[in-house]
C-alpha positions as a Markdown table, in Angstrom:
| # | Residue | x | y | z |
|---|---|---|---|---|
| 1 | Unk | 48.4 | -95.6 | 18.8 |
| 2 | Unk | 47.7 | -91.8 | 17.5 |
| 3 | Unk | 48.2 | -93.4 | 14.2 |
| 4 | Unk | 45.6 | -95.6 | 14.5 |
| 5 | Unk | 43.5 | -93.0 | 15.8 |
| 6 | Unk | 43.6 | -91.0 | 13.2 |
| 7 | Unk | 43.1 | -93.8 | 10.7 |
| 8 | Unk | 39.8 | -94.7 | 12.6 |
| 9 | Unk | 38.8 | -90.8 | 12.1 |
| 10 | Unk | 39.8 | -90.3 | 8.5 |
| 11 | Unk | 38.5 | -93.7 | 7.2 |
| 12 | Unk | 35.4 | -93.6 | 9.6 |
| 13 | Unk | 32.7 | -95.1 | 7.1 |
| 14 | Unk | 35.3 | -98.4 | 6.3 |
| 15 | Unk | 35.5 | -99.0 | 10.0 |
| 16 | Unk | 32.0 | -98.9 | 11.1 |
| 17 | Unk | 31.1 | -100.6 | 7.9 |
| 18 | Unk | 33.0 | -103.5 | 9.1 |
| 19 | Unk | 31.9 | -103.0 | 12.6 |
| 20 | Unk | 28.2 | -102.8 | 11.6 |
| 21 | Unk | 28.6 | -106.2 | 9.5 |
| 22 | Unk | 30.7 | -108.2 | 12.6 |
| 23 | Unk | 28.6 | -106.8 | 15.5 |
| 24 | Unk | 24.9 | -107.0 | 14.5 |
| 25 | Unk | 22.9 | -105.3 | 16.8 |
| 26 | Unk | 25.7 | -104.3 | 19.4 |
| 27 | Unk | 26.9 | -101.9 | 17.3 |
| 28 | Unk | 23.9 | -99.9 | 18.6 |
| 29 | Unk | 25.8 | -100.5 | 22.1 |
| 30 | Unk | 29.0 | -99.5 | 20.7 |
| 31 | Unk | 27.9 | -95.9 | 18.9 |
| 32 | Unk | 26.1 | -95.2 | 22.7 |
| 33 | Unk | 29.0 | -96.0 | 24.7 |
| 34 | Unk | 31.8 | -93.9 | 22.4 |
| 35 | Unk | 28.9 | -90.8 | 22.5 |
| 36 | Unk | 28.2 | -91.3 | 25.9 |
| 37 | Unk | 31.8 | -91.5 | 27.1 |
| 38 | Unk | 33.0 | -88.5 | 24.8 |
| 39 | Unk | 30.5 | -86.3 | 26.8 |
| 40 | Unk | 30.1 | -87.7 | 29.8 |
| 41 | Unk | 33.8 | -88.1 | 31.0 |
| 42 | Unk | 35.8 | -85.2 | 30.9 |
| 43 | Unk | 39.6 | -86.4 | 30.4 |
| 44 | Unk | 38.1 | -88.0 | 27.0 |
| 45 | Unk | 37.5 | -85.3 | 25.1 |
| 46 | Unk | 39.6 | -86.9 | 22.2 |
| 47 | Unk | 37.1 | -89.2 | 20.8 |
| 48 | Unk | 34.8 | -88.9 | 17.5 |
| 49 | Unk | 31.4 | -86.9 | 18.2 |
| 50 | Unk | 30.3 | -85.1 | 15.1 |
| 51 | Unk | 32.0 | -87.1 | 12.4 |
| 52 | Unk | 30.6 | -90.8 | 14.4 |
| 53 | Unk | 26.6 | -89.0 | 14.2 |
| 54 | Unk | 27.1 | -87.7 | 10.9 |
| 55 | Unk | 28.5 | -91.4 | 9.5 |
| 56 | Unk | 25.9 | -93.0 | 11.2 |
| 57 | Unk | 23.5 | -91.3 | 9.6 |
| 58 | Unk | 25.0 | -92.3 | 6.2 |
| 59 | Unk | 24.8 | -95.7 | 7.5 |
| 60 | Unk | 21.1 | -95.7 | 8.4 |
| 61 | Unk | 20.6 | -94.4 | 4.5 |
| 62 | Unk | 22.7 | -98.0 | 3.7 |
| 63 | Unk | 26.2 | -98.7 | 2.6 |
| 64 | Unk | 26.9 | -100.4 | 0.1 |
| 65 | Unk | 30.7 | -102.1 | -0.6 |
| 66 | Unk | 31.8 | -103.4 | -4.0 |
| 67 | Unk | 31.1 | -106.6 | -3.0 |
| 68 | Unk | 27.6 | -106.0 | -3.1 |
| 69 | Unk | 27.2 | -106.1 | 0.7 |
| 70 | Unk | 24.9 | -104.0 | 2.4 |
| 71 | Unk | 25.4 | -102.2 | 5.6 |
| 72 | Unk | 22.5 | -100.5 | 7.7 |
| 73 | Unk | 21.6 | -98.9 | 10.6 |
| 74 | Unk | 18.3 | -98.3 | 12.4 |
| 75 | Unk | 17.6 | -94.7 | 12.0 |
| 76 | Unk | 14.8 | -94.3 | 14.4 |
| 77 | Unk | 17.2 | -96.3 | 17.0 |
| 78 | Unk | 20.1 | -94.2 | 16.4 |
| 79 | Unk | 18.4 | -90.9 | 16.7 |
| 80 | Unk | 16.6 | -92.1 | 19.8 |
| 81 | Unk | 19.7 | -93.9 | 21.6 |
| 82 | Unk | 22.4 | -91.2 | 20.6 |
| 83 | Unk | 20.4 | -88.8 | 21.9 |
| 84 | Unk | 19.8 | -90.3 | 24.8 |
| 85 | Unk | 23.4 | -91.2 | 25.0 |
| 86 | Unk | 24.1 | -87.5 | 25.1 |
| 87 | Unk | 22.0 | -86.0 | 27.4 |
| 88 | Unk | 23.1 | -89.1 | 29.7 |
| 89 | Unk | 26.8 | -87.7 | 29.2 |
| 90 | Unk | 26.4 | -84.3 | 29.9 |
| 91 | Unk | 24.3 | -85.0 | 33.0 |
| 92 | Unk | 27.5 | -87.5 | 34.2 |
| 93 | Unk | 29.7 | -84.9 | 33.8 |
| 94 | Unk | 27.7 | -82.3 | 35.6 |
| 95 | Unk | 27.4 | -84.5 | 38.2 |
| 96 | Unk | 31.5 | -85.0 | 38.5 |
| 97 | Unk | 32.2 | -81.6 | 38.4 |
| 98 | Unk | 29.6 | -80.9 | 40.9 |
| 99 | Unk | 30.9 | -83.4 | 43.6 |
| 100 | Unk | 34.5 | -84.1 | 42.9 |
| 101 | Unk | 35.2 | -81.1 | 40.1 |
| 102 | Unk | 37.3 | -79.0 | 42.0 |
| 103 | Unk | 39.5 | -82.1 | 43.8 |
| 104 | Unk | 39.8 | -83.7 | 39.8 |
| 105 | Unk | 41.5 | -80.3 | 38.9 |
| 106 | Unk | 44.1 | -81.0 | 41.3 |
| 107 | Unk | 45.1 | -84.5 | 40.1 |
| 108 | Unk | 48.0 | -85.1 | 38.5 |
| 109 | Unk | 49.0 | -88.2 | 36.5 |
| 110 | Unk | 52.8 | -88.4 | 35.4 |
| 111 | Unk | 53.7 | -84.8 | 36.9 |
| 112 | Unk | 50.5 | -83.5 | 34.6 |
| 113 | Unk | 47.4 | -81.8 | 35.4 |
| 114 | Unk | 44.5 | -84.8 | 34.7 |
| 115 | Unk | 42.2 | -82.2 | 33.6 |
| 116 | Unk | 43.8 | -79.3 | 31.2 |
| 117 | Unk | 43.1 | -75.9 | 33.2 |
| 118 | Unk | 43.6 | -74.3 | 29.4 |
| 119 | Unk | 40.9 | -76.3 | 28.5 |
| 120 | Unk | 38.8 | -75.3 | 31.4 |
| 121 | Unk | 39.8 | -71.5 | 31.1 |
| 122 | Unk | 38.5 | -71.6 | 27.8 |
| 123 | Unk | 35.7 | -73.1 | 28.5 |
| 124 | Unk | 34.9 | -70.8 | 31.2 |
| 125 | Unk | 35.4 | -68.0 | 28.5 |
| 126 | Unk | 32.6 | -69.5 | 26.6 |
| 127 | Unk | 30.5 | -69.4 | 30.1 |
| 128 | Unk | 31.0 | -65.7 | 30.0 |
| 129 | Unk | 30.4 | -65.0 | 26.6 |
| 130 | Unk | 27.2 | -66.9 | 26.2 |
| 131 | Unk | 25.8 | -68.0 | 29.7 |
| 132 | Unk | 24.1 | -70.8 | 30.3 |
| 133 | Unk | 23.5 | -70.9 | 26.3 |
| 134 | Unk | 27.3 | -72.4 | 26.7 |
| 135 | Unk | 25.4 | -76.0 | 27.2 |
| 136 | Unk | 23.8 | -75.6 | 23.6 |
| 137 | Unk | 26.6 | -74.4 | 22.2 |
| 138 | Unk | 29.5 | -75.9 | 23.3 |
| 139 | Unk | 27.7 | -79.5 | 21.3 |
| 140 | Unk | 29.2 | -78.5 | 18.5 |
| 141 | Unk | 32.4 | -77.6 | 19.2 |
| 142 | Unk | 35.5 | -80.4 | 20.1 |
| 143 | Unk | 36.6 | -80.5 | 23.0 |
| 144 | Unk | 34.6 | -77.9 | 25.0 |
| 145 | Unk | 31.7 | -80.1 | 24.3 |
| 146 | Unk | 33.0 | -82.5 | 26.9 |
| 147 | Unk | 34.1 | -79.5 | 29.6 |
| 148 | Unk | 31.0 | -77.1 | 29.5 |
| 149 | Unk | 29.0 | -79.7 | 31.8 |
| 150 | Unk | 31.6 | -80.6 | 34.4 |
| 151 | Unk | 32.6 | -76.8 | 34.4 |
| 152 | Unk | 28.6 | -76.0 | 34.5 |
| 153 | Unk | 28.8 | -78.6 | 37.4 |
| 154 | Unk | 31.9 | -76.9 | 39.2 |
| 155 | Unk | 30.5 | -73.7 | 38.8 |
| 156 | Unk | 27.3 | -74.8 | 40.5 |
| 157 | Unk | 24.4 | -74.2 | 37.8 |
| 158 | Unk | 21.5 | -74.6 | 39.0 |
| 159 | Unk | 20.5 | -78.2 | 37.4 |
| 160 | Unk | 16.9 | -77.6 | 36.6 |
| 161 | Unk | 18.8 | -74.4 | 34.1 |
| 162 | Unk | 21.5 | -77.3 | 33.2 |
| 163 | Unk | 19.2 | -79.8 | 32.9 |
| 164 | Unk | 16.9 | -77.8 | 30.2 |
| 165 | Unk | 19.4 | -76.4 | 28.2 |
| 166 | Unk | 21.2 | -80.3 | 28.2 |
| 167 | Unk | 18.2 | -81.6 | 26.6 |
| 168 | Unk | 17.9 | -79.2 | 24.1 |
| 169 | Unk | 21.5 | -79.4 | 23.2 |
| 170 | Unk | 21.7 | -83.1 | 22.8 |
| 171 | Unk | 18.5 | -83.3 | 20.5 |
| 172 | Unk | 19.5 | -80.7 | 18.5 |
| 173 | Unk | 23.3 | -81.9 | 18.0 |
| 174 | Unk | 22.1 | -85.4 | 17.6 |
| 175 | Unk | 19.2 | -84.6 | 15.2 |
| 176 | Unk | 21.3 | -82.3 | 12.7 |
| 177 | Unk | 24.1 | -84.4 | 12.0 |
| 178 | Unk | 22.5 | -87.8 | 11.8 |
| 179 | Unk | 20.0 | -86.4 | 9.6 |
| 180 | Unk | 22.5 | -84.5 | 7.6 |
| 181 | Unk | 24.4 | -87.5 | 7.2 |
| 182 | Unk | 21.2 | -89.5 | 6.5 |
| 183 | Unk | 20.2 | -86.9 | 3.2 |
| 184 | Unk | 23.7 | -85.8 | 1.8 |
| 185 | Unk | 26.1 | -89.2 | 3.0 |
| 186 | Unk | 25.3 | -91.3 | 0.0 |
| 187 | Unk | 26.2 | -88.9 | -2.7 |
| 188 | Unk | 28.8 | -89.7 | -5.2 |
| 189 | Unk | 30.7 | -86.2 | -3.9 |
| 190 | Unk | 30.6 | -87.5 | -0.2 |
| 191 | Unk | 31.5 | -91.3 | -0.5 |
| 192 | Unk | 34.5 | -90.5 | -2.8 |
| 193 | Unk | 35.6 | -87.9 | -0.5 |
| 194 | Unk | 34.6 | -89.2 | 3.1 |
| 195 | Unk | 37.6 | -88.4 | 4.1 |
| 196 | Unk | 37.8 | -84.5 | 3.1 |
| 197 | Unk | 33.9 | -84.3 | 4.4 |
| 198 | Unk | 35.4 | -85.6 | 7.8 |
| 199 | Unk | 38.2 | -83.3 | 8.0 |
| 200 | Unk | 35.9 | -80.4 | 6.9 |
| 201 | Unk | 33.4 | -81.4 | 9.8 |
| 202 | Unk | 36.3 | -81.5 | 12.2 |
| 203 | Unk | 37.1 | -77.4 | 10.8 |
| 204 | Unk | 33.7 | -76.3 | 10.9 |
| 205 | Unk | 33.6 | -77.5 | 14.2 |
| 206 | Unk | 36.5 | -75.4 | 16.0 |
| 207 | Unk | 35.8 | -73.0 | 13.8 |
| 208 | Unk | 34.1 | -70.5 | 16.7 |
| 209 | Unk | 37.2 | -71.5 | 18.8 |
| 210 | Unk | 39.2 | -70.3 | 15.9 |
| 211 | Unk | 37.8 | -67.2 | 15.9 |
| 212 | Unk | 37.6 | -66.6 | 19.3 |
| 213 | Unk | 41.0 | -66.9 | 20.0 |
| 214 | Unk | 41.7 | -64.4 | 16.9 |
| 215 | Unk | 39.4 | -61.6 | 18.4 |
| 216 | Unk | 40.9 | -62.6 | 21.6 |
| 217 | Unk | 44.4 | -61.5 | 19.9 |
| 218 | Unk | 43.0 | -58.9 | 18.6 |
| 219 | Unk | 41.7 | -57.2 | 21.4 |
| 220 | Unk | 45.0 | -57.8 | 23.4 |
């Protein structure tokens, strides 16, 4: 199972080629629902955010295989519905930690927390570091991208604050990395290497957490 989950990650642009060819226009449904779910439910926080927008920009730039098939995607729709798709998220998981937040960090699946209170403290230390910016910032970074809303939510923001700062957030996540992947995805450097481009968006991405948890060690 992890093995195929990592598989899907690393070899991202064969997948969705495939997908994009067998699908049709559901894979428009498909790219919403795995965006929307990532930020909008907070125990999956495991899913593919910056590498699936930055892919699918390469896709809407076209794809070609050696078999001189063509795969393509919308751009205008997948700017438009992704976005959407993550501002409908975040507002989800607002609304979860607002009304059940505090009960969902008691359940317990297995003998486990459902809801990692690391993950939460952390997230909470991005809350006091950067305010209510946390909502902007946390869209580019794993993992507390899916907690800063339902902890934004626990914490009782007031939602015309969350609100603003969730659209901004989601246009400006979407935006970048769909358009990145649009302009730079189909260079020779990028498809021969997909896989090391993916990995290195995965580092950039936790690269604040990184370092926060150094000066964190450092100050201790």
């Amino acid at each position: 199972m992890l093995n195929d989950f990592f598989d899907f990650l690393l070899h991202l642009d064969t997948h969705l080629f495939t997908m994009i060819l067998d699908y049709g226009v559901w894979i428009y449904a498909i790219l919403f629902a795995i965006i929307f779910i990532e930020t909008g439910l907070v125990v999956m926080p495991f899913l593919p955010g910056d590498s699936l927008l930055f892919a699918a920009g390469t896709f809407c730039a076209g794809v070609q295989n050696s078999l001189g098939e063509t795969a393509q995607l919308d751009l205008w729709v997948i700017l438009i519905s992704l976005t959407a798709a993550a501002i409908l998220g975040d507002s989800l998981n607002y609304y979860l930690g607002k009304t059940i937040g505090l009960k969902m960090l008691s359940w317990k699946i297995f003998g486990k927390q459902l809801v990692s209170q690391k993950h939460i403290d952390k997230t909470q230390e991005f809350y006091d570091n950067h305010g209510a910016k946390t909502i902007i910032l946390a869209r580019f970074v794993p993992i507390v991208r899916t907690f800063a809303p339902f902890v934004a939510g626990v914490g009782n923001m007031h939602f015309g604050k969350f609100i603003k700062y969730n659209v901004i957030g989601g246009i400006t996540w979407v935006l970048l990395l769909v358009l990145v992947g649009f302009f730079f995805g189909n260079l020779s450097f990028v498809k021969n290497n997909f896989e090391l481009v993916i990995i290195g968006i995965v580092i950039l991405s936790i690269l604040p957490v990184i370092i926060e948890f150094i000066r964190s060690k450092f100050k201790k």
